[in-house]
C-alpha positions as CSV (number, residue, x, y, z in Angstrom):
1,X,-46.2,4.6,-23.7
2,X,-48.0,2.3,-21.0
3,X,-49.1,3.9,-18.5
4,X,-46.8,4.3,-15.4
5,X,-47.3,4.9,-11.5
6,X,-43.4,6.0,-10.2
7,X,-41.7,6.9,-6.9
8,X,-38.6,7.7,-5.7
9,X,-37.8,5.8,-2.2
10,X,-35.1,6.2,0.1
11,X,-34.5,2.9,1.9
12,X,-31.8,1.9,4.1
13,X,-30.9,-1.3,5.4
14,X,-29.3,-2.3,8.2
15,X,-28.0,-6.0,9.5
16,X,-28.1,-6.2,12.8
17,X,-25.3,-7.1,15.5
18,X,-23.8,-10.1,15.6
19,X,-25.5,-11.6,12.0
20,X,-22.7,-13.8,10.5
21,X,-23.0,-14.2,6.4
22,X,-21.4,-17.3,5.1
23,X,-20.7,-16.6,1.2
24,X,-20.0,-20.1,0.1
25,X,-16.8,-21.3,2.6
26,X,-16.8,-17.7,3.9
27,X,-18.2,-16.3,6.6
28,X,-18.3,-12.1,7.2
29,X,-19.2,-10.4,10.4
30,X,-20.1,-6.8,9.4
31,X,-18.3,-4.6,12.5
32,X,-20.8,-1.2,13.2
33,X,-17.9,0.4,14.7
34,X,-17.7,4.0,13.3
35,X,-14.8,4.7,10.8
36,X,-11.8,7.2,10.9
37,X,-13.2,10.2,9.1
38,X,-11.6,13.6,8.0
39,X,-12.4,16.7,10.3
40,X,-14.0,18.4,6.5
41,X,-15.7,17.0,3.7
42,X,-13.4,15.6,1.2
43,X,-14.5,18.7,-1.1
44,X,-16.4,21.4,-0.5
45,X,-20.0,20.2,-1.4
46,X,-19.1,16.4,-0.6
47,X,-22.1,15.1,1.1
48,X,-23.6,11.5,3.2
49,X,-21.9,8.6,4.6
50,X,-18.6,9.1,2.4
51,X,-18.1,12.5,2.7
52,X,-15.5,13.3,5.5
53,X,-12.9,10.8,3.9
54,X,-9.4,13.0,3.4
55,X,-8.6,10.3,0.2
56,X,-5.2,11.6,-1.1
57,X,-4.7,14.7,0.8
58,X,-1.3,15.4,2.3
59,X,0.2,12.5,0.0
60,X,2.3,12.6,-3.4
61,X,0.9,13.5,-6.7
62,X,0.9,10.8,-9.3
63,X,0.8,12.2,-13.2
64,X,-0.8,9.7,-15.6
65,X,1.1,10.3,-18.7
66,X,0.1,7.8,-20.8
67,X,-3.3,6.6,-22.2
68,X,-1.8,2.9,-22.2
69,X,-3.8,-0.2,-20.2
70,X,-0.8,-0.5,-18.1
71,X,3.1,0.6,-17.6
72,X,4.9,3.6,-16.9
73,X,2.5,6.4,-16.5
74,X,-0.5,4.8,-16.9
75,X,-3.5,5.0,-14.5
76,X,-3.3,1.8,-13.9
77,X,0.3,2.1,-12.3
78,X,-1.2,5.2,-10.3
79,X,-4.0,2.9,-9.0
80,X,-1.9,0.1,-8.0
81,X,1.1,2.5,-5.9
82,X,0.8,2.4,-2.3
83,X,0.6,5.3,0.4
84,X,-1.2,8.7,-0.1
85,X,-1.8,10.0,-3.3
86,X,-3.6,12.3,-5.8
87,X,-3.5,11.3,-9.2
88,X,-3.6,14.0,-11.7
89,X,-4.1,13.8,-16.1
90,X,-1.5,15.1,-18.5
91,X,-2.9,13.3,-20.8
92,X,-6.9,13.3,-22.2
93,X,-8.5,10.3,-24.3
94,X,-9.4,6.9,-23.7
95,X,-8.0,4.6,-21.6
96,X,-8.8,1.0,-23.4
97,X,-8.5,-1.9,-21.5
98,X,-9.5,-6.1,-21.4
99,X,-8.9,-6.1,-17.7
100,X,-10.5,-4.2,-14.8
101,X,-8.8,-1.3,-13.0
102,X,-8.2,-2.0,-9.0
103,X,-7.6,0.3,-6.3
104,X,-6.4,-1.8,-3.5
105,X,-4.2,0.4,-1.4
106,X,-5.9,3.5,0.5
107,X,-5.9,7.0,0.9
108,X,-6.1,7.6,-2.8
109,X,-8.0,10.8,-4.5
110,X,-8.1,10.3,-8.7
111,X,-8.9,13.6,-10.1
112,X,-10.4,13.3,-13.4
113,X,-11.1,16.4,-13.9
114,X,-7.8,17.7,-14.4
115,X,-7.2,15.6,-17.8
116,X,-6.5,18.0,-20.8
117,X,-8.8,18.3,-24.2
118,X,-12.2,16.3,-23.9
119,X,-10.6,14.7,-20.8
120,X,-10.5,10.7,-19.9
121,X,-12.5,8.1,-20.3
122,X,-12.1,4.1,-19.2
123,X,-13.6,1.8,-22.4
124,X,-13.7,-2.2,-22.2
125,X,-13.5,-2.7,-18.1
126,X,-14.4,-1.7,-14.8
127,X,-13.1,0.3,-12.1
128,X,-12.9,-1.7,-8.7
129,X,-12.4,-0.2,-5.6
130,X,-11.0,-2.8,-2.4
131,X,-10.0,-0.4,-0.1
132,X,-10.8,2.6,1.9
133,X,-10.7,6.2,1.7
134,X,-10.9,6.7,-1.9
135,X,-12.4,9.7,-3.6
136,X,-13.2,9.2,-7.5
137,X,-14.0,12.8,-9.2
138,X,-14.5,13.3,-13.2
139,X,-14.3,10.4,-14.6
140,X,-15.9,8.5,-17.2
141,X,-16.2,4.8,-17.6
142,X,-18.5,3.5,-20.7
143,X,-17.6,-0.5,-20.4
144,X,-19.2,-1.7,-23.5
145,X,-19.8,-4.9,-24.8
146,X,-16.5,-6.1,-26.4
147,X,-15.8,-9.8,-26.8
148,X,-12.4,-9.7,-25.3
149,X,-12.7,-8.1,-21.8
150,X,-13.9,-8.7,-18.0
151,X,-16.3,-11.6,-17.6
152,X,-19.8,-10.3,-18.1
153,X,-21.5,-11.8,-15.5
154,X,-19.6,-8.9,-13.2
155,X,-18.9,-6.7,-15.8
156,X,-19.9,-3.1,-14.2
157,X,-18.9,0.3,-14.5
158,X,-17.8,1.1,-11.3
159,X,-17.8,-2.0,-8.4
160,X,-17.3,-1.2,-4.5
161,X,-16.5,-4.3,-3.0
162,X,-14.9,-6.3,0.1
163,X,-14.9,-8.4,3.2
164,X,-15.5,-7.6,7.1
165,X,-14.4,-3.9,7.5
166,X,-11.7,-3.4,4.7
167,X,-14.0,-1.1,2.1
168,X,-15.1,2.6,3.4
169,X,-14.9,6.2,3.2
170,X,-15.5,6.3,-0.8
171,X,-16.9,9.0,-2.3
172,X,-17.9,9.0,-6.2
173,X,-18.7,12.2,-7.3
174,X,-19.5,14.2,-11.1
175,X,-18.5,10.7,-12.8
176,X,-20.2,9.7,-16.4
177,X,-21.4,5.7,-15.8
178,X,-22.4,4.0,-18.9
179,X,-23.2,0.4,-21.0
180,X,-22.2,-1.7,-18.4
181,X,-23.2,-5.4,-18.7
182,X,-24.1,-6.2,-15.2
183,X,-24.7,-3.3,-12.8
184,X,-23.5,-0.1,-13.9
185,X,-22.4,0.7,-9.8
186,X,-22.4,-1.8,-7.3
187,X,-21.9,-1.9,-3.6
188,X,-20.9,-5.4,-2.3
189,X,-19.4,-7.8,0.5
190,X,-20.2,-5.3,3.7
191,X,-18.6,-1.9,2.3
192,X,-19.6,1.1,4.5
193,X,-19.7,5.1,4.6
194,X,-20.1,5.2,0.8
195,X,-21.7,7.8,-1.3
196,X,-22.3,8.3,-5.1
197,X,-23.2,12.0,-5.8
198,X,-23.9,14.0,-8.9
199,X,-23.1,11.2,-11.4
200,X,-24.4,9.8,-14.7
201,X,-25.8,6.2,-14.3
202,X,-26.8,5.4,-17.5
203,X,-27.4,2.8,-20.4
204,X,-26.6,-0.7,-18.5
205,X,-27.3,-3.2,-21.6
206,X,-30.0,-4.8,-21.4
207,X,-29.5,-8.0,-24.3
208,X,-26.5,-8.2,-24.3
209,X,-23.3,-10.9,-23.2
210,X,-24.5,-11.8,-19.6
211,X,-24.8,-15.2,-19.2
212,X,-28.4,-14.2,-17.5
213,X,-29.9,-13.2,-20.9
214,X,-31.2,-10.0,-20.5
215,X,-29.8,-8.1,-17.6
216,X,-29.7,-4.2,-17.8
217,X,-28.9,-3.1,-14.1
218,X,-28.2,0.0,-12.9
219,X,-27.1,0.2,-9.1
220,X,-27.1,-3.1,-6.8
221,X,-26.4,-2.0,-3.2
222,X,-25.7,-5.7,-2.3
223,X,-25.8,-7.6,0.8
224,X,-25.2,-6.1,3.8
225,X,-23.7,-2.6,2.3
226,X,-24.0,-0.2,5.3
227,X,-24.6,3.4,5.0
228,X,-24.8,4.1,1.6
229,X,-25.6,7.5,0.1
230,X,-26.9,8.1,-3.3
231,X,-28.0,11.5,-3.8
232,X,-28.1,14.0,-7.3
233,X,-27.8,10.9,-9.6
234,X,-29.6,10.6,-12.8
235,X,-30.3,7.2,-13.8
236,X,-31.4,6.8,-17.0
237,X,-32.5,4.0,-19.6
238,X,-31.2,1.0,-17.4
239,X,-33.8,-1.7,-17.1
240,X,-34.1,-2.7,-13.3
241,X,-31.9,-2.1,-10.1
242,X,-32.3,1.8,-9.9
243,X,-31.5,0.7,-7.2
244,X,-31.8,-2.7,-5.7
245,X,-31.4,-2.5,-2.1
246,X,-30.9,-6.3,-1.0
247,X,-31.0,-7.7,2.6
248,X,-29.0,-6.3,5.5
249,X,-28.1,-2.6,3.8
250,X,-28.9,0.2,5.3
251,X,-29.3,3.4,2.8
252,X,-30.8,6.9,1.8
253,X,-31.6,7.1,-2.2
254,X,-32.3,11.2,-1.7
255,X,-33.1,13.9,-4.7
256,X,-32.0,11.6,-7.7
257,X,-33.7,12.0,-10.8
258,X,-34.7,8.3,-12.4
259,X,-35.5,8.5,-16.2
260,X,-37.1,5.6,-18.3
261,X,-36.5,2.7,-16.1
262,X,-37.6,-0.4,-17.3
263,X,-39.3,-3.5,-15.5
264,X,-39.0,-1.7,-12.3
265,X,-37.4,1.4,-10.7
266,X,-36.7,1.3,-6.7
267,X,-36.8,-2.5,-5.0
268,X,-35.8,-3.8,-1.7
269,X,-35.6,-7.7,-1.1
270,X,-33.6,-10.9,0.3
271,X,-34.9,-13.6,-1.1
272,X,-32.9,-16.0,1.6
273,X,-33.6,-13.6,4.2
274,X,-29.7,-14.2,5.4
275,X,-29.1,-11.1,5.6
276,X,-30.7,-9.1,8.3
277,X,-33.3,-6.3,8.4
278,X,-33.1,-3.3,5.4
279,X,-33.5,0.2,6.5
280,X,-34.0,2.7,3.9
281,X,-35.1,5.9,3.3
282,X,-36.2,7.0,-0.6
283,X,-36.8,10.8,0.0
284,X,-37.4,13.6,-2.6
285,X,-36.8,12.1,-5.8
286,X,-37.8,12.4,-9.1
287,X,-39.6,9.8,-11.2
288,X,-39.9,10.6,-15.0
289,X,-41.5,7.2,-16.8
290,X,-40.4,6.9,-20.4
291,X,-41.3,4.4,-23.2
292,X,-40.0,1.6,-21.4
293,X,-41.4,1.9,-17.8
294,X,-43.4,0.0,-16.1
295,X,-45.8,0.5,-13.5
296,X,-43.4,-1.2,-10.9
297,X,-41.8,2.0,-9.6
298,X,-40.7,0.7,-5.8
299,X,-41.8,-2.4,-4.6
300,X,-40.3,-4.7,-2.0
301,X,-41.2,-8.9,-1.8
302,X,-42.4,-10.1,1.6
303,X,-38.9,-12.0,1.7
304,X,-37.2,-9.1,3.6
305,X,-36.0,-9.5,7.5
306,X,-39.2,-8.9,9.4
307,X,-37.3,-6.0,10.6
308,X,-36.9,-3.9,7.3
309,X,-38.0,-0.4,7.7
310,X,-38.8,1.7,5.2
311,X,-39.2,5.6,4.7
312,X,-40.7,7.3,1.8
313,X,-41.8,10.8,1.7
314,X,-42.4,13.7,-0.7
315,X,-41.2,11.5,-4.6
316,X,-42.5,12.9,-7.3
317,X,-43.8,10.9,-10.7
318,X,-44.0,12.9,-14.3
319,X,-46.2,12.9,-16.2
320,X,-48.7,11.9,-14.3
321,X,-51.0,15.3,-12.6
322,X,-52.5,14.3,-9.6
323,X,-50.5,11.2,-9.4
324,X,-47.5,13.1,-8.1
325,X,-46.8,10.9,-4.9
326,X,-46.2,7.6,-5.6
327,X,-47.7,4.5,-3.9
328,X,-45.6,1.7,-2.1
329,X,-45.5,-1.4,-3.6
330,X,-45.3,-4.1,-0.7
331,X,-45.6,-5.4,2.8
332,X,-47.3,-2.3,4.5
333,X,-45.2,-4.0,7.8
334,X,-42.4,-2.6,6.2
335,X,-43.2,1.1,6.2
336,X,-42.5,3.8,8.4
337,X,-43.6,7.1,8.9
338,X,-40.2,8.0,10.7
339,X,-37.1,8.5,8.9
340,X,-34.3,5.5,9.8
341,X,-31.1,7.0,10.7
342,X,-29.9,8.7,8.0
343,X,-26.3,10.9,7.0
344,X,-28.0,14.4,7.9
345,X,-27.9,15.3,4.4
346,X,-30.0,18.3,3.2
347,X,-33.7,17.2,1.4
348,X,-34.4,19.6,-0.7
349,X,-37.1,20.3,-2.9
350,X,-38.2,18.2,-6.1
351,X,-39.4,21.6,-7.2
352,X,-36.8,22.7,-9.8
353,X,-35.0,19.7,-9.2
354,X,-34.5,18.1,-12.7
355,X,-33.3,21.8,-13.8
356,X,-30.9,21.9,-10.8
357,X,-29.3,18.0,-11.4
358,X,-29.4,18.5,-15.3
359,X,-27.0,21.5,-15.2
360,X,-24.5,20.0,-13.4
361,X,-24.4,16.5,-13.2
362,X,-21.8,13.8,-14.6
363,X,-18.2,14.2,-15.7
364,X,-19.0,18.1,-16.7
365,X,-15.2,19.5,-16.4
366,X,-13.6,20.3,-18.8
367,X,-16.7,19.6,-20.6
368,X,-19.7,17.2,-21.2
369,X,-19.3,14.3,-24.1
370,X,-21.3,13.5,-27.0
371,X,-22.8,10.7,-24.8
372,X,-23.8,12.8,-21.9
373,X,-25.0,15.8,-24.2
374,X,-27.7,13.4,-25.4
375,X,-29.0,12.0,-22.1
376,X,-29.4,15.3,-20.9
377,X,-31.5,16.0,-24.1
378,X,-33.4,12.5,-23.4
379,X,-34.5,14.2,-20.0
380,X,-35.5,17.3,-21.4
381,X,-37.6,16.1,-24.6
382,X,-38.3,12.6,-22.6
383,X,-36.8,10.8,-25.4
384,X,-34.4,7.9,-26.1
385,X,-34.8,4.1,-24.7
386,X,-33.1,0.8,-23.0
387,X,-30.4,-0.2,-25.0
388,X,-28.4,-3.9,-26.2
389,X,-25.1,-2.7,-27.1
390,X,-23.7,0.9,-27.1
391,X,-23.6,0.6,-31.0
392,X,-27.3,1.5,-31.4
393,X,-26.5,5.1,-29.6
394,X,-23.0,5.4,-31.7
395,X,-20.9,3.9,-29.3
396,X,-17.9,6.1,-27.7
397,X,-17.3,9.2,-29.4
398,X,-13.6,11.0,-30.1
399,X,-12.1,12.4,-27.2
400,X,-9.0,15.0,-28.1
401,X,-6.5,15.2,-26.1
402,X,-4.6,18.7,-26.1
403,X,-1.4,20.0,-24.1
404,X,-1.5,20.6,-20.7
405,X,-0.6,23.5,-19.0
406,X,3.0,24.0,-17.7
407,X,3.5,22.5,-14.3
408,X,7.7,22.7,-14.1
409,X,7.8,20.5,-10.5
410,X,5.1,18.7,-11.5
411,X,3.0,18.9,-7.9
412,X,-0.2,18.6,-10.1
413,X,-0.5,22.8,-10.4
414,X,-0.5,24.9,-13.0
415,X,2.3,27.0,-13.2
416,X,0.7,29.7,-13.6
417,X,-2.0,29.1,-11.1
418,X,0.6,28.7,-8.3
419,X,1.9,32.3,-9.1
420,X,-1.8,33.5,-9.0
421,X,-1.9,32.2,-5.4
422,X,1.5,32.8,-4.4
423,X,3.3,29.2,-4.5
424,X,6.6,29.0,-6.1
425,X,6.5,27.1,-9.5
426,X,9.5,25.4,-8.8
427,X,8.7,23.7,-5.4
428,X,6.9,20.4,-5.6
429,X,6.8,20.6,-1.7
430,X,4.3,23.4,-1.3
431,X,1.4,20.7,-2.9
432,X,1.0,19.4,0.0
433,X,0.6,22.7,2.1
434,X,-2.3,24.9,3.1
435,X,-1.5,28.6,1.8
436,X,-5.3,29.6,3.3
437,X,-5.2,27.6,6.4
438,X,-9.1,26.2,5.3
439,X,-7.3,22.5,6.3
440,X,-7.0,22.1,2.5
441,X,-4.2,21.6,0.8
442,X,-2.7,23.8,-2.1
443,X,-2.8,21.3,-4.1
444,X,-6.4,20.1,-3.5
445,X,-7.6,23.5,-4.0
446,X,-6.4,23.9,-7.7
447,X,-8.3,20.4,-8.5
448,X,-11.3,21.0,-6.6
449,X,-12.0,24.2,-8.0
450,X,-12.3,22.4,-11.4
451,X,-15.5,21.3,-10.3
């Protein structure tokens, strides 16, 4: 293993009033106007910028029967339906697909963690998210590399992406990320009030189909994404990009654990400088070199707005002793010993902190897979490597389904849990009520407590 220097950075960047971006013909002006937001946290334990989006709540539930790429009862119906909803899993497998999976209307909460057996997993394309208030819990999406599928040069696990004002209030949370060909998660095109918490960012491949050559990304937070949150991640065995914040975002990358990047962890840069200043803080992370890693662990070019503010504190690099806190790799200009505006979220310690995001992180209800069993066994031993195709690790593993429990109205409950609680078993309607008066609703508290 070459020796490594690593950091964890939290940057956040920010373009400022009035900056126009012209994307080809187009031109976006990013609006800094505050967004609707829920009076609680999407879930208990939701966190950041995307935290107090309601999603679903108060709408219809949506079953996903089928493990088909498309038709009756198939996610991909329950994604594309309009109004409020909550989609729930009567079915567990794989979902396999040549197209991507779009979520274009809002106010739409997919609960993955209700799917039966080994639970659900999307193979072959990407989730894409063009809308706001969306809340994404328990899923898996391992892309892969097949011939037949999405085009690889925006191939990616999970993409968050749209013009002016239309994308916010999205929260990703306990989700399994894997062997995507361009970024595994991507913000882009001026989405805002985002966050990515307590998932599984793993295994982008590296030689694979882009048209690039070697890629191997794991999270772009593109041009002009707006506070962004990524916190409890563990990103692991993907090349460069973990993250990339590029010009105008404004972000906090806080208490994530990075394993084994490759040519470089943390970067900040706008190599057009169209963009407007950065503002980022990296706080309290984790930094825990493997075979691949360089010694290019956060770094920024001197291409960034003259503007771009930068906060790093208290990162943490293994294995290196005495080089626990790691060194910026940049303009000094850029650095700043006061924290930019951030969410408020809680810093904690980076004592105990791989212990604390190893037992709980990714899609872990109703139970880790094969793929995630040995990435967490690649943190604790410090094994494993970049990969070109999910083959070399196996590739996706069996996922039983099994039969769900009885739900006679079909209001997303258990039958058996609405007795528990005192619902009637027989009354879609009381889904949508609040039994407890806690401002969440019945049937919210059955999937959240899955979690």
């Amino acid at each position: 293993m070459r020796r490594v220097l690593l950091m964890s950075a939290l940057v956040v960047l920010v373009a400022g009033a009035g900056v126009r971006i012209a994307y080809g013909q187009r031109t976006i002006v990013p609006s800094h106007e505050e967004p609707p937001s829920a009076s609680i946290p999407a879930f208990p334990g939701a966190m950041g910028w995307g935290a107090n989006t309601p999603g679903g709540r108060g709408g219809r539930v949506i079953e996903v029967t089928s493990l088909a790429a498309e038709g009756p009862g198939s996610l991909a119906e329950a994604l594309a339906a309009e109004g409020p909803r909550i989609v729930v899993f009567r079915v567990g497998g794989v979902i396999e697909t040549t197209r991507n999976l779009s979520i274009r209307s809002p106010y739409c909460t997919i609960a993955g963690q209700t799917a039966p057996g080994d639970g659900i997993c999307i193979k072959g394309g990407s989730l894409r998210i063009g809308t706001h208030d969306v809340v994404i819990r328990g899923l898996r999406v391992r892309v892969g590399d097949g011939e037949v599928g999405p085009d690889p040069e925006n191939r990616d696990s999970i993409d968050i992406a749209g013009d002016g004002d239309s994308v916010y209030n999205v929260l990703i949370d306990h989700c399994s990320l894997s062997w995507a060909v361009d970024e595994t998660l991507t913000t882009w095109y001026t989405p805002h009030h985002v966050t990515a918490q307590w998932c599984v960012i793993s295994e982008s491949l590296h030689d694979s189909l882009h048209p690039k050559g070697p890629h191997g990304m794991g999270v772009l937070v593109g041009d002009n994404s707006r506070k962004i949150t990524l916190h409890h991640n563990l990103l692991i065995h993907n090349n460069a990009r973990n993250p990339l914040f590029k010009g105008g975002t404004h972000a906090e990358f806080v208490n994530n654990l990075v394993v084994n990047w490759g040519g470089s962890g943390a970067n900040i840069n706008d190599h057009e400088r169209r963009c407007g200043p950065c503002l980022i803080n990296i706080v309290g992370n984790v930094y825990q070199a493997g075979v691949d890693s360089s010694s290019r662990v956060v770094r920024s070019n001197d291409r960034c707005h003259e503007g771009t503010r930068v906060h790093i504190a208290d990162n943490v690099l293994i294995p290196y002793g005495d080089k626990r806190l790691v060194p910026w790799e940049g303009p000094d200009a850029f650095l700043t010993d006061t924290p930019v505006e951030g969410s408020g979220l809680p810093i904690e310690s980076t004592d105990g902190l791989i212990g604390r995001i190893v037992a709980s992180v990714g899609a872990v209800s109703p139970g880790r897979d094969d793929v995630d069993n040995r990435l967490i066994g690649d943190v604790e031993n410090r094994t494993g490597a970049i990969i070109d195709s999910q083959q070399e690790v196996g590739g996706w593993p069996r996922y039983n389904g099994a039969e769900p429990p009885a739900d006679a109205d079909h209001d997303g409950m258990p039958d058996d849990w609405e007795r528990l609680h005192g619902l009637d078993p027989n009354d879609p309607a009381d889904a949508a009520k609040d039994r407890d008066g806690d401002l969440y609703t019945n049937v919210e508290e059955y999937v959240n407590g899955l979690i």
